[in-house]
C-alpha positions as CSV (number, residue, x, y, z in Angstrom):
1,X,15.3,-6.6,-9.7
2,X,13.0,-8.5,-11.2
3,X,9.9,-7.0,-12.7
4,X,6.5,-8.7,-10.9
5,X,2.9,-8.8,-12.0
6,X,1.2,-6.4,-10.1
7,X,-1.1,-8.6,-7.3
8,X,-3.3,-7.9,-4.1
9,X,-1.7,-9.1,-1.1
10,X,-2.6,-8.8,2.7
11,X,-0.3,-8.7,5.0
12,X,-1.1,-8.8,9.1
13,X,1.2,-8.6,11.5
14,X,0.6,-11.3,13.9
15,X,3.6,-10.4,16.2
16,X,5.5,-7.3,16.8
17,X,7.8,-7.6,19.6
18,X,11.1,-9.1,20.3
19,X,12.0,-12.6,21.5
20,X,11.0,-12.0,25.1
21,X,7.8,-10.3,24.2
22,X,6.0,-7.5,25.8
23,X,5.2,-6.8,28.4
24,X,8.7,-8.5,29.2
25,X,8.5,-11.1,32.7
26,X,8.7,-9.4,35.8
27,X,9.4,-5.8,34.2
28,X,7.3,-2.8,35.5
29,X,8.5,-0.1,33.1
30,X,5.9,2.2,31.6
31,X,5.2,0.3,28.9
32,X,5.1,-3.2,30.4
33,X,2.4,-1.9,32.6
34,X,0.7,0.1,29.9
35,X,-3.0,-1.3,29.5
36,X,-2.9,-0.1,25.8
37,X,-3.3,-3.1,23.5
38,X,-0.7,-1.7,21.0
39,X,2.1,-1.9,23.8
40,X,1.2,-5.8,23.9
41,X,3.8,-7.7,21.7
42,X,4.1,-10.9,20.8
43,X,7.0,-12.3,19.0
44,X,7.6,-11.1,15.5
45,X,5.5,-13.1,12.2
46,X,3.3,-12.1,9.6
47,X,0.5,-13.9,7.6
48,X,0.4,-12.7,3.8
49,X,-2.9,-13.7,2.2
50,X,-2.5,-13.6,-1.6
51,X,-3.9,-15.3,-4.7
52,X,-6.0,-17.0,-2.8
53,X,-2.6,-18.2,-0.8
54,X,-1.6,-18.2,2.4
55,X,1.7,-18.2,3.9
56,X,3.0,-17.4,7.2
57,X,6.5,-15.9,7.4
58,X,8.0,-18.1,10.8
59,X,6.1,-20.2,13.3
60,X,6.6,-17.7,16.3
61,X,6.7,-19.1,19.8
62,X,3.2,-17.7,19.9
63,X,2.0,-19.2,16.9
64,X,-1.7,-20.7,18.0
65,X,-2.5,-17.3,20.0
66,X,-1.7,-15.6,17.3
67,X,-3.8,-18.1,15.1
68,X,-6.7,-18.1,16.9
69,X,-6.8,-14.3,16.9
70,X,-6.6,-14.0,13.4
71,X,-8.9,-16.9,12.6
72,X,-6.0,-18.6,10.2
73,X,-7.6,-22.0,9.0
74,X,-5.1,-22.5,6.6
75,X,-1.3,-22.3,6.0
76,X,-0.4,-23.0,2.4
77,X,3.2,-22.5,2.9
78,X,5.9,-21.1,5.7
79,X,8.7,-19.2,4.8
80,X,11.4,-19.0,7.4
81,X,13.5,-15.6,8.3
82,X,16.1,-17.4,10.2
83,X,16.3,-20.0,12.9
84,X,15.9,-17.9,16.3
85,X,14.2,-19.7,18.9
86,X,11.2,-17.0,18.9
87,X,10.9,-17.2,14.9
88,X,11.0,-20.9,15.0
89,X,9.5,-22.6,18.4
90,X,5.9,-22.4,17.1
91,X,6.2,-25.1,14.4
92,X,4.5,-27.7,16.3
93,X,1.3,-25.4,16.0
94,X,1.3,-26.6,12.2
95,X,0.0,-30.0,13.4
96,X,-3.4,-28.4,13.4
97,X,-3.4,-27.2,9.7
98,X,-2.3,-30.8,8.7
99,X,-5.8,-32.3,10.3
100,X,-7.4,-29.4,8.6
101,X,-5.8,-29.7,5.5
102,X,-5.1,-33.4,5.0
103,X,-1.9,-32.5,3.3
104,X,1.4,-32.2,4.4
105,X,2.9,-28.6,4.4
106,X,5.8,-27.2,2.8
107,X,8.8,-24.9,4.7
108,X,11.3,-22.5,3.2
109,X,14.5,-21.0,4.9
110,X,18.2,-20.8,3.5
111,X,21.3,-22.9,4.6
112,X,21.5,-21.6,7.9
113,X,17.6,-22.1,8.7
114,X,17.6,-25.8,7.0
115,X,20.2,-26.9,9.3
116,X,19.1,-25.5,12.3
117,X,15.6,-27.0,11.6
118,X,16.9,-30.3,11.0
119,X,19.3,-30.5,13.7
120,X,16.5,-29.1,16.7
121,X,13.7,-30.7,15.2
122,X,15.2,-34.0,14.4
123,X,11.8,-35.8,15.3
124,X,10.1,-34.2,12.4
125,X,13.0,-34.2,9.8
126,X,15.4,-36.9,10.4
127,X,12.8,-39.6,12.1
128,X,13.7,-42.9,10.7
129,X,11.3,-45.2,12.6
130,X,7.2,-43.8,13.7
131,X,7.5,-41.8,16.5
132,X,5.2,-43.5,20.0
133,X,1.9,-41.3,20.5
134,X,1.9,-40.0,16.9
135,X,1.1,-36.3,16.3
136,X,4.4,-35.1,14.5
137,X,3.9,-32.3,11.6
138,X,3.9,-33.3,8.6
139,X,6.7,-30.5,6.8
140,X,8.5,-30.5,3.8
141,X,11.7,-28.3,4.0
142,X,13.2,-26.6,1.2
143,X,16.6,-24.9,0.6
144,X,16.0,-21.6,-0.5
145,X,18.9,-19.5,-2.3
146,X,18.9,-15.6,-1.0
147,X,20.5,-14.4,-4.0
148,X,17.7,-15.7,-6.7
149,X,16.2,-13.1,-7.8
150,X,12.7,-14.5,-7.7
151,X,11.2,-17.9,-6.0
152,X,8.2,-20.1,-6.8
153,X,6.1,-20.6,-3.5
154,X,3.2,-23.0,-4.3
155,X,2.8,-21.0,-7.6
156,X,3.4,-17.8,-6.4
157,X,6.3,-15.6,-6.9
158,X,8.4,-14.2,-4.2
159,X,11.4,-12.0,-4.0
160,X,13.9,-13.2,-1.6
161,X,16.2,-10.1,0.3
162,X,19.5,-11.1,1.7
163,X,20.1,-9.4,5.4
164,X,22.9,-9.3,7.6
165,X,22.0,-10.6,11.2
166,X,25.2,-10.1,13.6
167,X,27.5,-12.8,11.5
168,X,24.7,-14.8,10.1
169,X,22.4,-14.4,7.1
170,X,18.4,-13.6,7.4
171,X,16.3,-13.4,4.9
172,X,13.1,-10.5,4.2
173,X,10.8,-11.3,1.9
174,X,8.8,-8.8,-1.0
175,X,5.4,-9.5,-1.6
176,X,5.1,-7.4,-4.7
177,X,5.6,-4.0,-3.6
178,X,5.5,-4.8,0.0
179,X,8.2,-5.9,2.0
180,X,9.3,-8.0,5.0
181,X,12.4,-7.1,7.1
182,X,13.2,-8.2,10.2
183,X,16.0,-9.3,12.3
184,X,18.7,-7.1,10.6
185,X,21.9,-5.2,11.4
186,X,23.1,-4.5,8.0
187,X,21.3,-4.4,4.5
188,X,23.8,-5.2,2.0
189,X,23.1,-2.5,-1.4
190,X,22.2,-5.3,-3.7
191,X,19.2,-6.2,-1.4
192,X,18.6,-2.6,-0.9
193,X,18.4,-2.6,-5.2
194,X,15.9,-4.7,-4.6
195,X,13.5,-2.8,-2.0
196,X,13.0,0.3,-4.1
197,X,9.9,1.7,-4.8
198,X,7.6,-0.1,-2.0
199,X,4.3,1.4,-0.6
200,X,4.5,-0.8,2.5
201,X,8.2,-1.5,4.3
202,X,8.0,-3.8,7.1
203,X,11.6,-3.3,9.2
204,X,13.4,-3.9,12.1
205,X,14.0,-1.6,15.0
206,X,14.4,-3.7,18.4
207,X,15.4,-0.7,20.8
208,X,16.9,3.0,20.9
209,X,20.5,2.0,21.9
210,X,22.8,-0.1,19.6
211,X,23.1,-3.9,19.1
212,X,25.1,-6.3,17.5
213,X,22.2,-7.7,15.4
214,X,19.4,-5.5,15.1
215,X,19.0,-2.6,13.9
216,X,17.9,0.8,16.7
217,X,15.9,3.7,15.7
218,X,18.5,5.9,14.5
219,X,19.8,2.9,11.7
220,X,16.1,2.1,10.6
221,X,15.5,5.4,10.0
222,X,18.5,5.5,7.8
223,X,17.4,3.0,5.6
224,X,13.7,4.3,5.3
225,X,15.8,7.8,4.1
226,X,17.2,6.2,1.9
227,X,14.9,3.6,0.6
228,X,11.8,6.1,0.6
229,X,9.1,3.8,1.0
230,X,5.4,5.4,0.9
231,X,4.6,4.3,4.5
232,X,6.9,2.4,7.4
233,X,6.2,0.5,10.1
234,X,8.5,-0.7,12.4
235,X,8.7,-4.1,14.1
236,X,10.4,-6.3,16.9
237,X,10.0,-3.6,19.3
238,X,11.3,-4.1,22.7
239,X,9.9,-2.2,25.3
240,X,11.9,1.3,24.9
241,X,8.4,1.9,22.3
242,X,5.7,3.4,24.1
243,X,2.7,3.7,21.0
244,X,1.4,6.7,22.8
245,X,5.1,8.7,22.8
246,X,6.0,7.6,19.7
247,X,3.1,8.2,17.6
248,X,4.4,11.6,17.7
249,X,7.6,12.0,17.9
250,X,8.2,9.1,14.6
251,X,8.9,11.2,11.2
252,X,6.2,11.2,8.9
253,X,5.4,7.8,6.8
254,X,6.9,6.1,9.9
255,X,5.1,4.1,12.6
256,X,5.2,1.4,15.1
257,X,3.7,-2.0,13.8
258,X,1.1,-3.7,16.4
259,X,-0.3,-6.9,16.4
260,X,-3.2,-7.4,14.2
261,X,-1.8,-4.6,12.1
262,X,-3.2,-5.7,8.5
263,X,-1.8,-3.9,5.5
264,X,-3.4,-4.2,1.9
265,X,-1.5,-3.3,-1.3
C-alpha cells in the first residue's frame, strides 16, 4: 500500500442506519420506540473535512437533513460507495451547493456506480436539450478504478478499497489512516493489505443474523480481529442495535457509530 503524507482529517458520520432507516415505518420494537437520539438512524454517509476539503462520501436519501444538521456549506467533491438507492437518492440536494458555490461539482464511483448514475439520472447526465423549469445539478462524473492504489480528488490523495457487496463491487475509502467501509459481505486480502494500521475503521454491520450482502456482528468482528484497528465503530445498523445494550456488551475498541459522530485523526 501506498505510503501517504501524514494529514488531519475529520470525519462525521452523517448517517448510520440502513436503507430503511431507524426507527423503521410502522415498527414498534424497542429500539424504534427508543427516545435515545443514538437509536435514530438515518441512512448511511460521511462528510470528511480535510485540507481545507470537503467531500461527502454518497448523497444519502437524507442528504439536506443531514446537511442542515451539520451546517455543510460546501461540497468540494462526492465520492460514491455504490449505487443503492439509499446511498444515491440524495443527489438532487447538490443543487444547493452549486448556487452556493457557482461551480459545477465533481462525482466519483467505479463502473458499476457510473452506469447506474447515468442510466437513473439521465436528466442530469445524458440531457441533450435544457431541461423546462431549470434547477438540474450541475455534476461531473468520473470513472474511478478500485484497484489504483492511490486517487487524486481535487488535489487530494485517496486510497480506494475494493469490497464485495453480494455479486457486485463497493468501494471504502482511506482517508490517511482512517477508513470507510460500508455495504460489505466480503473483503478480499489485497484490500484488507491495504487497511492495516488504522486508528479509526469505519465498517459495516447491518444486523445479528446473516445476509447475502452485508456483513452481521459476528463477520465484522472478524475483520476488526484481524485488522486491529485502534478504535471501531460500526455502521448501517438496523434496528437489532440498541446503543444502550450494546455499549456493553461490544469488545473493547468496538462501538456503534451515531449520527453526528465526528472523528478526528
Amino acid at each position: 500500500m501506498s505510503k501517504l503524507p501524514k494529514t488531519s482529517v475529520t470525519l462525521t458520520v452523517l448517517g448510520s442506519g440502513t436503507s430503511t432507516g431507524v426507527p423503521l415505518l410502522g415498527c414498534k420494537c424497542k429500539v424504534c420506540r427508543s427516545r435515545n437520539p443514538k437509536n435514530q438512524r438515518l441512512r448511511a454517509s460521511a462528510w470528511v473535512q480535510t485540507q481545507g476539503k470537503s467531500i461527502l462520501i454518497d448523497t444519502a436519501t437524507d442528504l439536506r437533513q443531514q446537511a442542515f444538521r451539520e451546517k455543510i456549506l460546501r461540497v468540494d467533491a462526492v465520492l460514491y460507495t455504490h449505487p443503492h438507492a439509499d446511498h444515491i437518492h440524495g443527489i438532487d440536494e447538490l443543487r444547493s451547493f452549486n448556487f452556493l458555490q457557482n461551480a459545477s461539482i465533481p462525482l466519483f464511483g467505479n463502473a458499476w456506480t457510473c452506469e447506474e448514475l447515468n442510466e437513473k439520472f439521465g436528466y442530469i447526465f445524458r440531457r441533450t436539450a435544457p431541461v423546462e423549469g431549470g434547477g438540474i445539478p450541475q455534476l461531473e462524473l468520473t470513472q474511478i478504478d478500485s484497484s489504483s492504489e492511490v486517487i487524486d480528488i481535487k488535489g487530494f490523495s485517496v486510497i480506494p478499497i475494493s469490497l464485495s457487496h453480494g455479486s457486485k463491487e463497493s468501494v471504502g475509502y482511506r482517508f490517511d489512516s482512517v477508513a470507510y467501509i460500508t455495504d460489505c459481505s466480503y473483503i478480499p486480502p489485497s484490500s484488507l493489505d491495504r487497511l492495516k494500521g488504522l486508528s479509526v475503521l469505519i465498517l459495516d454491520c447491518l444486523r445479528l443474523e446473516p445476509h447475502g450482502t452485508h456483513f452481521h456482528l459476528d463477520q465484522a468482528l472478524k475483520v476488526v480481529s484481524e485488522l486491529r484497528p485502534k478504535q471501531t465503530f460500526l455502521t448501517h445498523l438496523g434496528h437489532d442495535f440498541d446503543h444502550a445494550v450494546w455499549r456493553k456488551k461490544l469488545p473493547k475498541g468496538v462501538a456503534l457509530a451515531y449520527d453526528g459522530l465526528k472523528i478526528r485523526s
